[in-house]
C-alpha positions as CSV (number, residue, x, y, z in Angstrom):
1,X,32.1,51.1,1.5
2,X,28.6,49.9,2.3
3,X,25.6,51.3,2.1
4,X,22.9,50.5,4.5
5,X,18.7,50.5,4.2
6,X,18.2,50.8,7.7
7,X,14.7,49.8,8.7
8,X,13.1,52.4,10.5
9,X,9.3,53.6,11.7
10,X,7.5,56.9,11.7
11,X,8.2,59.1,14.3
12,X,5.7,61.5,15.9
13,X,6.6,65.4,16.3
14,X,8.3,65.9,12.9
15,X,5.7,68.4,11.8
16,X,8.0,71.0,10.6
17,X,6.9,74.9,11.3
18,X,7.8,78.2,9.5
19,X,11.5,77.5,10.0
20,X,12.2,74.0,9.6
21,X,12.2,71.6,12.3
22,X,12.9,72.5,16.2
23,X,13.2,70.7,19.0
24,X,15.5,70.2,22.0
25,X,19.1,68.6,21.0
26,X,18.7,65.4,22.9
27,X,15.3,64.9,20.7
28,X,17.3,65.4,17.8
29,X,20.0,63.0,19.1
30,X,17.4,60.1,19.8
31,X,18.2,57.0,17.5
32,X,16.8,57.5,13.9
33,X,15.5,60.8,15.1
34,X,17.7,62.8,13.0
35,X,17.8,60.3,9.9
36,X,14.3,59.7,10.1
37,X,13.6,63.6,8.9
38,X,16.3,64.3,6.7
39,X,15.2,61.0,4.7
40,X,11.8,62.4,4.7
41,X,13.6,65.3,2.9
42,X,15.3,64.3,0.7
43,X,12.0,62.0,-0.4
44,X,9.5,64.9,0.0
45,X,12.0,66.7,-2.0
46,X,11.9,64.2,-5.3
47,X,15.2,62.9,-3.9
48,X,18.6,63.8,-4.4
49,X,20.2,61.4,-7.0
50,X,22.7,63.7,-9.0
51,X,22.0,66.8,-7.3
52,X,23.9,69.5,-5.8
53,X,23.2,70.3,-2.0
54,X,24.8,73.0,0.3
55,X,25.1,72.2,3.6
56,X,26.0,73.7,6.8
57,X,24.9,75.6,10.1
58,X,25.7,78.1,12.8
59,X,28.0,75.7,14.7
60,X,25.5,75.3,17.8
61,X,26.1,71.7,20.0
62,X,25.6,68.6,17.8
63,X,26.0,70.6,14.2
64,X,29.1,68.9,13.2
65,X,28.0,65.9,14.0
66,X,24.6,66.2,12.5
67,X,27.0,67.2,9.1
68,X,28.7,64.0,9.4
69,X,25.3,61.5,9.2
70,X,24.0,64.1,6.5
71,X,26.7,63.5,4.3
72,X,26.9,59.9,4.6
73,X,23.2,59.6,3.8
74,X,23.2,61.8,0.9
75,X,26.0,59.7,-0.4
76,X,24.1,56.5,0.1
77,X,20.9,58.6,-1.6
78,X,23.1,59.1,-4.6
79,X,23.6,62.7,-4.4
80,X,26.4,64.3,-6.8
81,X,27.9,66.7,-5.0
82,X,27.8,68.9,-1.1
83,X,29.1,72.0,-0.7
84,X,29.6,72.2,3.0
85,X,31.1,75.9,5.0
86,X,34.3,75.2,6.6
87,X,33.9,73.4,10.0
88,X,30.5,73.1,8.9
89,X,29.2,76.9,9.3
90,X,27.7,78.5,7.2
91,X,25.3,82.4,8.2
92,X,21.7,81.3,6.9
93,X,21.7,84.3,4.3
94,X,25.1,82.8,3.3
95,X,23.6,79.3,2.8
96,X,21.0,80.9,0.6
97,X,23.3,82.9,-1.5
98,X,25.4,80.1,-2.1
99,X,22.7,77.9,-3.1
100,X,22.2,80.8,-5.9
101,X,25.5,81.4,-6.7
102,X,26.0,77.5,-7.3
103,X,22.5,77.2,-9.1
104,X,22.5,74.5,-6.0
105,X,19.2,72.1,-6.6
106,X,19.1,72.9,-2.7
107,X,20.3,73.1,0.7
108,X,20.3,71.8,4.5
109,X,20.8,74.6,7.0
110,X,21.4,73.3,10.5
111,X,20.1,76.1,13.2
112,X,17.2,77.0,15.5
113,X,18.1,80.4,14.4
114,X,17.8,82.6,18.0
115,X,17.4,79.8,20.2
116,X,20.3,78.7,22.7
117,X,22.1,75.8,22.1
118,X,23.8,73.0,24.0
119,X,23.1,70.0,24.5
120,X,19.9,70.9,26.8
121,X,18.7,73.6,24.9
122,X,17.6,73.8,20.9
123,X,18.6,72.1,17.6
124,X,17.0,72.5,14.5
125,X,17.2,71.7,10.9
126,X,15.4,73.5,7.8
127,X,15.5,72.8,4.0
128,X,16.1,75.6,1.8
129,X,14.8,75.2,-2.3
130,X,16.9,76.5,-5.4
131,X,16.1,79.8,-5.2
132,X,18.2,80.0,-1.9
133,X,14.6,80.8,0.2
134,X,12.9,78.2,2.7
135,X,10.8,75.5,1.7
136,X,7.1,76.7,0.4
137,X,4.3,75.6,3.1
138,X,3.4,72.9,0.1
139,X,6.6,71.0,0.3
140,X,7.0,71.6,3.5
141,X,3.6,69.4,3.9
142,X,5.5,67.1,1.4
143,X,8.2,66.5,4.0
144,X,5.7,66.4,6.9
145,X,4.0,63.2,4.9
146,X,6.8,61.7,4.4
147,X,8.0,61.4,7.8
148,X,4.5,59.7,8.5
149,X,5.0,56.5,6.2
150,X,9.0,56.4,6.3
151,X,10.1,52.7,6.6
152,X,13.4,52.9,6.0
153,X,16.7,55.5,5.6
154,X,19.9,55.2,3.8
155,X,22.7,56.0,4.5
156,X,27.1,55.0,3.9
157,X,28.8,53.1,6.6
158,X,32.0,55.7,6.3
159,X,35.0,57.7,8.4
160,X,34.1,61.4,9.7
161,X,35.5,63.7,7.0
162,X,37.7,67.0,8.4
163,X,35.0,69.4,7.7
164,X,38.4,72.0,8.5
165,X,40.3,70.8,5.4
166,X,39.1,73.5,2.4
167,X,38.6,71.9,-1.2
168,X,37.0,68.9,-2.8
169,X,37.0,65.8,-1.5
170,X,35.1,62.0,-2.5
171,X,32.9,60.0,-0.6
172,X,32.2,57.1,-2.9
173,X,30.8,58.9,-5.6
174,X,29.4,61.8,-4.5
175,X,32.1,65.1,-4.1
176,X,32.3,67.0,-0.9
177,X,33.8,70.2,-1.3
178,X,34.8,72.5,2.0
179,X,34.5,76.3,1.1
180,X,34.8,79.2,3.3
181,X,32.2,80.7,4.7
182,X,32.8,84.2,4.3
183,X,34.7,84.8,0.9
184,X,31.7,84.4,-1.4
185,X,29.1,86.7,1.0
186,X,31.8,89.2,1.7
187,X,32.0,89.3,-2.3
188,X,28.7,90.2,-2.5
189,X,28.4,92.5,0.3
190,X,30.8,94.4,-2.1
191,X,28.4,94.9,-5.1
192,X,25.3,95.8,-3.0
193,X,26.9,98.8,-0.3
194,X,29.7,101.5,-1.2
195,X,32.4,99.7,0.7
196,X,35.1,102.9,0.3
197,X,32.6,105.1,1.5
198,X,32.4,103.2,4.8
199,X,36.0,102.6,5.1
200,X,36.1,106.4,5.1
201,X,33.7,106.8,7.7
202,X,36.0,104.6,10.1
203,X,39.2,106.4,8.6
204,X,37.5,109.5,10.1
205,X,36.9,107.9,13.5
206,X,33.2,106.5,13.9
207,X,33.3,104.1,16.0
208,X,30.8,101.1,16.6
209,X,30.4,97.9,18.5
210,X,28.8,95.0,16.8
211,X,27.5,91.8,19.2
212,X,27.9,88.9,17.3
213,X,26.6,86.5,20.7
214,X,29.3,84.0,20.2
215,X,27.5,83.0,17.0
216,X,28.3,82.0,13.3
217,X,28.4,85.9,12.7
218,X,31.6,86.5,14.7
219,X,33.8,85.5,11.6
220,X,31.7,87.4,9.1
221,X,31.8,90.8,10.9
222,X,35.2,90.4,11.8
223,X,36.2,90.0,8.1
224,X,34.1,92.4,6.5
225,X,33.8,94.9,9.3
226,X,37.0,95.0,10.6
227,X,40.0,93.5,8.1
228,X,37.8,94.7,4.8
229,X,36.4,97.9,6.5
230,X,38.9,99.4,8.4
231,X,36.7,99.3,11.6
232,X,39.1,99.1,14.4
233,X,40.2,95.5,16.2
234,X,37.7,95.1,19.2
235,X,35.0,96.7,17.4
236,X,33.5,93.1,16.9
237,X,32.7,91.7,20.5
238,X,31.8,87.7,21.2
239,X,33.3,86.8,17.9
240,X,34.1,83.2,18.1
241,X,31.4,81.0,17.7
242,X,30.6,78.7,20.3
243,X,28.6,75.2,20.5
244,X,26.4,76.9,23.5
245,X,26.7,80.6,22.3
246,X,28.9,81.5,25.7
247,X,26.2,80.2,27.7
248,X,24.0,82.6,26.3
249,X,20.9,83.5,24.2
250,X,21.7,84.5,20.7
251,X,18.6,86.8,20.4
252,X,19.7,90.6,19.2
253,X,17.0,91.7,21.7
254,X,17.8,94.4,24.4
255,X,17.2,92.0,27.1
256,X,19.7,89.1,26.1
257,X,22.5,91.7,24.2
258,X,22.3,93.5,27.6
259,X,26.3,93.9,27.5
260,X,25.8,95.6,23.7
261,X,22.7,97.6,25.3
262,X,24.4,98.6,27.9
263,X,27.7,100.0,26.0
264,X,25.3,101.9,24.2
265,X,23.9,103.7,27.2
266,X,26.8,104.3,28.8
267,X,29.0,107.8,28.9
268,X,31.8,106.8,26.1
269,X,29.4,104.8,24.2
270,X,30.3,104.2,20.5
271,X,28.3,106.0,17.3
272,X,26.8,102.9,16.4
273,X,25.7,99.7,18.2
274,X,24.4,95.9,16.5
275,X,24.1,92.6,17.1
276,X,22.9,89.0,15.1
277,X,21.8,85.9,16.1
278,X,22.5,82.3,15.9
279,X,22.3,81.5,12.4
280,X,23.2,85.3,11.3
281,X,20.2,86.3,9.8
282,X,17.9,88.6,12.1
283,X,20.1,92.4,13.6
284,X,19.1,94.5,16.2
285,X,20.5,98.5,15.6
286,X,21.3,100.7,18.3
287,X,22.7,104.4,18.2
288,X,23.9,106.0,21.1
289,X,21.4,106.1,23.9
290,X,19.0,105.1,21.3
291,X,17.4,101.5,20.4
292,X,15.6,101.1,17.3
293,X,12.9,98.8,16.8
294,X,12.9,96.7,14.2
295,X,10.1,98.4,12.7
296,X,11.3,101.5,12.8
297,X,14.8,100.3,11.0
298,X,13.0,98.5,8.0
299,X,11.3,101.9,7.0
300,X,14.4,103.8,8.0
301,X,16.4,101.4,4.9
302,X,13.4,101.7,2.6
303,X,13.6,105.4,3.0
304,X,17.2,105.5,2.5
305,X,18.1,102.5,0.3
306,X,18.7,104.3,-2.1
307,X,22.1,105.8,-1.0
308,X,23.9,102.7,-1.6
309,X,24.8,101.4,-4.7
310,X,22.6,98.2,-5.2
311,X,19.2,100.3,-5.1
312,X,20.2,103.2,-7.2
313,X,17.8,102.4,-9.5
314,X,14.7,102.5,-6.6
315,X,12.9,99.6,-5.1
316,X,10.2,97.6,-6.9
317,X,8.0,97.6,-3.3
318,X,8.5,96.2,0.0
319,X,7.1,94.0,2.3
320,X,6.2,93.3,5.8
321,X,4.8,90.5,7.8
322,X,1.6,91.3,9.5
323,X,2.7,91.8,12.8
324,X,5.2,94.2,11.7
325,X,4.0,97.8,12.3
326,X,2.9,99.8,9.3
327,X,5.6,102.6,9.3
328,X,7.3,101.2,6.2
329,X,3.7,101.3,4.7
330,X,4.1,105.1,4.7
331,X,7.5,105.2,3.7
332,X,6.3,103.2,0.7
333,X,3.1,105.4,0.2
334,X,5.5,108.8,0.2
335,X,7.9,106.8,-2.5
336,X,5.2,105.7,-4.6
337,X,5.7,101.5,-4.4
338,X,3.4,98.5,-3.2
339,X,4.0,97.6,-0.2
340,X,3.0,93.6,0.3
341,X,1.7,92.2,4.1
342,X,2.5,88.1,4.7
343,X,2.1,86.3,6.9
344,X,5.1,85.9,9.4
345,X,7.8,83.4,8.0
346,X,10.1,84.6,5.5
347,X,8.7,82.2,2.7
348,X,6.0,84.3,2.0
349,X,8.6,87.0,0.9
350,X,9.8,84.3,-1.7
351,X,7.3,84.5,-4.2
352,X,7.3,88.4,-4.1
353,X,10.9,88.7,-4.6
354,X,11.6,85.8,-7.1
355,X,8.5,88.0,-9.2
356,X,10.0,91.1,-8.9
357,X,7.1,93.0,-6.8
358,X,9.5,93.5,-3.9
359,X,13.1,94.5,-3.4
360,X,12.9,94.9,0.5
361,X,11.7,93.0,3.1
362,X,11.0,93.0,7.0
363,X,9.2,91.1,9.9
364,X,8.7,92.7,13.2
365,X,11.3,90.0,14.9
366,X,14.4,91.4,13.5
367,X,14.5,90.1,10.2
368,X,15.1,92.2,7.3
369,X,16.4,91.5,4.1
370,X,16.2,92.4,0.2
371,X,16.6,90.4,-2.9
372,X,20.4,90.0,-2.5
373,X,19.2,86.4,-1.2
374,X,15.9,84.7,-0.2
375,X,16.8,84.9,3.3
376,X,16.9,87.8,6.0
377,X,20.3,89.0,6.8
378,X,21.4,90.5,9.7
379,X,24.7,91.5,8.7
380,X,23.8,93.0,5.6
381,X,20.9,95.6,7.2
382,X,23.9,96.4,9.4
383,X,26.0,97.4,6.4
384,X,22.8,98.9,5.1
385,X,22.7,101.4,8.0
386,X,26.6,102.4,7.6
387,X,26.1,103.1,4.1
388,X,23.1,105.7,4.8
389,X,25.4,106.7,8.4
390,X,28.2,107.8,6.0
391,X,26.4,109.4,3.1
392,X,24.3,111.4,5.6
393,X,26.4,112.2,8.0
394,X,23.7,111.7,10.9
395,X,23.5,110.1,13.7
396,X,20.9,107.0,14.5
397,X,18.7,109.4,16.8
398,X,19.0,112.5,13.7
399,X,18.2,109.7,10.9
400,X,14.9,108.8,13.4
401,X,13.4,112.1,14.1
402,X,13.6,112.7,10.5
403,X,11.8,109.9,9.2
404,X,9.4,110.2,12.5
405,X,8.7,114.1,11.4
406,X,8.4,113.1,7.7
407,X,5.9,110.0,8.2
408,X,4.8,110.2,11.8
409,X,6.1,107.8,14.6
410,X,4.4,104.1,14.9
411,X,5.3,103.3,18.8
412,X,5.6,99.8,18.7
413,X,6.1,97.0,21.0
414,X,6.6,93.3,21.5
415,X,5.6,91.3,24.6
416,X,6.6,87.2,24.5
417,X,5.1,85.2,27.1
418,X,7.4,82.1,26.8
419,X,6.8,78.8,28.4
420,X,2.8,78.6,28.2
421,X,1.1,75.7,28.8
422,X,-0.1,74.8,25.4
423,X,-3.5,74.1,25.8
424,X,-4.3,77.1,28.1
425,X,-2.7,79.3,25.1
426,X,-4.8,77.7,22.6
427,X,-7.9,78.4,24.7
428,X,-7.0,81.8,25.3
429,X,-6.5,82.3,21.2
430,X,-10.0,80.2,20.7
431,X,-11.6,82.4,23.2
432,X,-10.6,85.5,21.4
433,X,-11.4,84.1,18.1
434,X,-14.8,83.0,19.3
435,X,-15.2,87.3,19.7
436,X,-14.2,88.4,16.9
437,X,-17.1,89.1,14.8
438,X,-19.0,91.2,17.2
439,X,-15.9,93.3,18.7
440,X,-16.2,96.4,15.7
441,X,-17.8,99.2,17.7
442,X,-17.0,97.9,21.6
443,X,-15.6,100.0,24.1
444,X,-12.5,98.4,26.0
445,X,-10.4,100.2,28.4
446,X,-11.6,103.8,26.8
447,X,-10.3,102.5,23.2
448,X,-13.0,102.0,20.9
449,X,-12.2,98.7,18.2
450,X,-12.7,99.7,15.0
451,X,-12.5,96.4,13.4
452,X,-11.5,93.2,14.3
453,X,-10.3,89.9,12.1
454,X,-8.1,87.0,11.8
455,X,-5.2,87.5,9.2
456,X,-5.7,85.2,6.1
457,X,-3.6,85.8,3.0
458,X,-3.8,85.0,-0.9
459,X,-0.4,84.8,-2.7
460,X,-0.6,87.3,-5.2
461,X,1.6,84.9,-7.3
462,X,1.0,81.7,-7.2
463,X,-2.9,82.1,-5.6
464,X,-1.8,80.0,-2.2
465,X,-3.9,80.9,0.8
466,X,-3.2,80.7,4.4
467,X,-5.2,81.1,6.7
468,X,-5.1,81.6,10.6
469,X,-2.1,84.1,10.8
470,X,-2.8,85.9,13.9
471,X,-6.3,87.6,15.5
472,X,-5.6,92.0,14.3
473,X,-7.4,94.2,16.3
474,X,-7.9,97.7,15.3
475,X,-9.1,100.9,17.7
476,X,-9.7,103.9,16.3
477,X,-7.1,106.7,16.3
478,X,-5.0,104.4,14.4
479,X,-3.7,101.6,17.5
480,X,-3.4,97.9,17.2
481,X,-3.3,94.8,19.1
482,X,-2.1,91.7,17.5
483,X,-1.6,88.1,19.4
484,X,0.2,85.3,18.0
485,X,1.3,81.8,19.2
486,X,4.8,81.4,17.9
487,X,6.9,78.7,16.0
488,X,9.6,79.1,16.4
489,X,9.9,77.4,19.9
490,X,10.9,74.0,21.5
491,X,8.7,73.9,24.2
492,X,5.5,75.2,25.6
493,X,4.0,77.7,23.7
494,X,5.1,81.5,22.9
495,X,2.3,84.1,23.1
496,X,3.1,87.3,21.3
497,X,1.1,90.3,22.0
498,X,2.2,93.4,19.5
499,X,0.9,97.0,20.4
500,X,1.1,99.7,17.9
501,X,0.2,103.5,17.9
502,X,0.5,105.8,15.6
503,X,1.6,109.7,16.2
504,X,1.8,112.1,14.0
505,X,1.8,115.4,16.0
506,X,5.5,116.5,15.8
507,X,5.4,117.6,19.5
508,X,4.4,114.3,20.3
509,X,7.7,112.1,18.7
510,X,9.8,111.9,21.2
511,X,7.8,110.5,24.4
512,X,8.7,106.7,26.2
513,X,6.9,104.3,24.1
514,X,5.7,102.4,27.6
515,X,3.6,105.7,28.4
516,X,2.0,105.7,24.8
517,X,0.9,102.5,24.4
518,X,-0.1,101.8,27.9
519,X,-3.9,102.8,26.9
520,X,-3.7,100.1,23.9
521,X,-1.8,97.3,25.9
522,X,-4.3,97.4,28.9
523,X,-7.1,97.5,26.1
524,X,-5.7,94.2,24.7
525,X,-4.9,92.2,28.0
526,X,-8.7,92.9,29.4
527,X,-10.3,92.0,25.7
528,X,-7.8,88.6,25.5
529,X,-7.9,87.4,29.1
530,X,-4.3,86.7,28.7
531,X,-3.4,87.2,32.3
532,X,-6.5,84.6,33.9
533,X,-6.4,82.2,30.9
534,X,-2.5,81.7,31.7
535,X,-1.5,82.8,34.9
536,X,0.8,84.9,33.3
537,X,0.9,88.4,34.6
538,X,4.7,89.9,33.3
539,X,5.8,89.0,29.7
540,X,9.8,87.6,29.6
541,X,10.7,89.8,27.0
542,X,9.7,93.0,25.6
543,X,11.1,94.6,22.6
């Protein structure tokens, strides 16, 4: 079978951002587009002569066929051996646990994670290192310079392989093996929560719904929840995976799991409510009549972690991004562990885990995970939550006011303004910036700022610094503002606004978040200029 050096010339937009590569699926299908990047890769990466790679994604439009060229040129690049999921899916946090389990040299996960798919909307591919986490911002720049100079790809003139047919199979010399999916994370699951203990909590008739948004999910939770657990059949809801997530938006956000939201809020709604995303790796938790932010959740499982059997022993620290608010930093303070804030992107999580400082991890957008893997995992915090459910015996809303009476409440919000022109968000950010340095001590809105900064961080392991992580402001009587433009889109820019205030008068725990942090929103959208800078009046989500 042939194999082809393809001559080939660099191709502007393959910067890659916190979570690989993203851009919309007809970019990605553009000649050379795709092969262009992943031989960057596997060059920025040392290349792949006689390694091991695992490969797969969460089944959006174009991911089986993406598989297919992968393969061929990883062959042609000498590669030993793939491990691919069957029909080419594979959960994120699955990806990265099989990288570890396999001492992979690495991995190729095909998703862009919460985004829709189809073939107008989002595609996106990452690469993942050894240790199962995503590439460090150094490689990634590796990749990124690669992709400037690339002159040619290679890759095997060969037949589509049925990614469906489980076991090994050759491709010249390079071994293709087809695995399930499931088996090896559902084995895990197993050593890190008290499985019987669950099963007895459905036995006695909790019941839950879990939203799996026609995403790569839908076969986990139906396996471990309901054939492993006991939970009853129908219990999992959207549970087949679908190119174009059923013409949805795989974000566990109340806004697009409205059908989950609203089963939850409804008169015979279940105990327990969750959903995941595309790729599997973020959750959203919801008790009955009661959401809970993702905030709130990761210093619920800190708090409680130690229920289930895989954190008996304690937690060596947890960590949050930046934007995340700081109720898990009391939690921490009350157990007596460090408790680390990154920059958002779970790579900066890598270093503390694969050290040993942390055993927990969170970021504000509904990823949490520990160091089970080097990726956040939404099924597993879902798991996480049953195990504390059953060896409490609370409910979501009891398990809240406790840990709100014990630590005090952090009422916490999210506003995404999606879309923005690009330049007239980078303005607006420059603006800000331009203020920062004489904001400590102003008066905006009633709201006095008691400092004011742009998030930089030092690695406390391997001494990296980044810089420019999003512009903190701080009012006295413990509220913050923070504004970030996201990565993790394909188009326009994504302005996140996150408003946080602190309560700690037990009389005070229960009130609608909107009506507390009214006072520090207002503050934040007169001090930014948002609404004049962009045009943009009404954010399209709020979590």
């Amino acid at each position: 079978m042939p194999m082809q050096n393809v001559r080939t010339t660099p191709i502007e937009g393959q910067k890659p951002g916190t979570s690989g590569l993203r851009k919309k699926t007809a970019v990605f299908r553009r000649p050379h587009f795709l092969e262009n990047y992943v031989q960057s890769i596997f060059d920025g990466t040392g290349g792949v002569e006689g390694k091991t790679l695992v490969i797969g994604g969460d089944g959006r439009f174009f991911n089986d066929a993406a598989i297919q060229i992968i393969l061929r040129m990883a062959c042609a690049n000498s590669a030993a051996k793939c491990v691919v999921g069957q029909g080419g899916l594979l959960s994120t946090p699955a990806a990265s646990h099989l990288i570890r389990l396999r001492k992979a040299d690495g991995g190729l996960i095909l998703s862009a994670s919460h985004n829709p798919g189809g073939p107008d909307a989002d595609f996106g591919l990452k690469y993942n290192g050894p240790n199962g986490g995503p590439a460090t911002e150094a490689l990634t720049d590796k990749i990124y310079e690669c992709t400037k100079t690339l002159v040619l790809y290679k890759i095997a003139a060969a037949e589509d392989l049925d990614l469906h047919k489980l076991g090994s199979h050759k491709l010249e010399n390079m071994v293709i093996e087809i695995v399930d999916p499931v088996a090896d994370y559902a084995d895990l699951m197993q050593t890190i929560v008290d499985f019987p203990k669950i099963r007895q909590l459905f036995a006695d008739g909790f019941t839950m719904c879990f939203d799996a948004m026609h995403a790569v999910t839908g076969p986990y939770a139906h396996t471990v929840l309901e054939d492993m657990l006991g939970a009853p059949k129908g219990t999992v809801i959207n549970g087949q995976p679908s190119p174009d997530f059923g013409k949805g938006h795989p974000d566990p956000n109340p806004i697009w799991a409205k059908t989950l939201m609203d089963k939850m809020h409804s008169a015979d709604a279940p105990d327990f409510g969750a959903a995941s995303d595309g790729d599997g790796d973020r959750n959203m938790i919801v008790g009955r009549g009661a959401y809970v932010t993702p905030s709130d959740s990761l210093a619920l499982l800190t708090a409680h972690a130690h229920l289930a059997p895989g954190y008996r022993d304690g937690l060596a620290g947890v960590a949050r991004s930046m934007p995340t608010s700081r109720a898990v930093d009391r939690v921490a303070e009350s157990l007596g562990i460090g408790c680390f804030e990154t920059p958002t992107g779970w790579k900066f999580f890598g270093n503390l885990l694969d050290a040993g400082k942390v055993t927990l991890c969170g970021e504000e957008s509904a990823g949490t995970g520990s160091d089970h893997v080097r990726e956040k995992d939404g099924l597993w915090a879902v798991l996480l939550w049953l195990n504390i459910l059953a060896e409490t015996g609370k409910s979501v809303s009891e398990l809240m006011a406790d840990l709100w009476k014990a630590h005090g409440r952090c009422y916490y919000s999210r506003l995404d303004f999606e879309g923005v022109d690009s330049d007239k968000a980078m303005t607006m950010m420059d603006r800000l910036r331009a203020k920062l340095d004489g904001l400590a001590g102003s008066t905006i809105g009633g709201l006095t700022v008691a400092a004011a900064d742009e998030f930089a961080y030092l690695d406390p392991v391997d001494g990296s610094q980044s810089t420019g992580q999003g512009i903190r402001i701080t009012f006295a009587g413990d509220a913050r503002a923070v504004f970030r433009l996201s990565g993790t889109g394909t188009q326009g820019a994504t302005i996140r606004l996150y408003l946080e205030q602190l309560e700690t008068n037990t009389d005070r725990l229960q009130e609608a978040p909107d009506a507390v942090l009214t006072a520090v929103r207002d503050a934040a959208l007169t001090l930014s200029d948002l609404v004049a800078m962009t045009g943009r009046s009404t954010p399209d989500v709020i979590t």
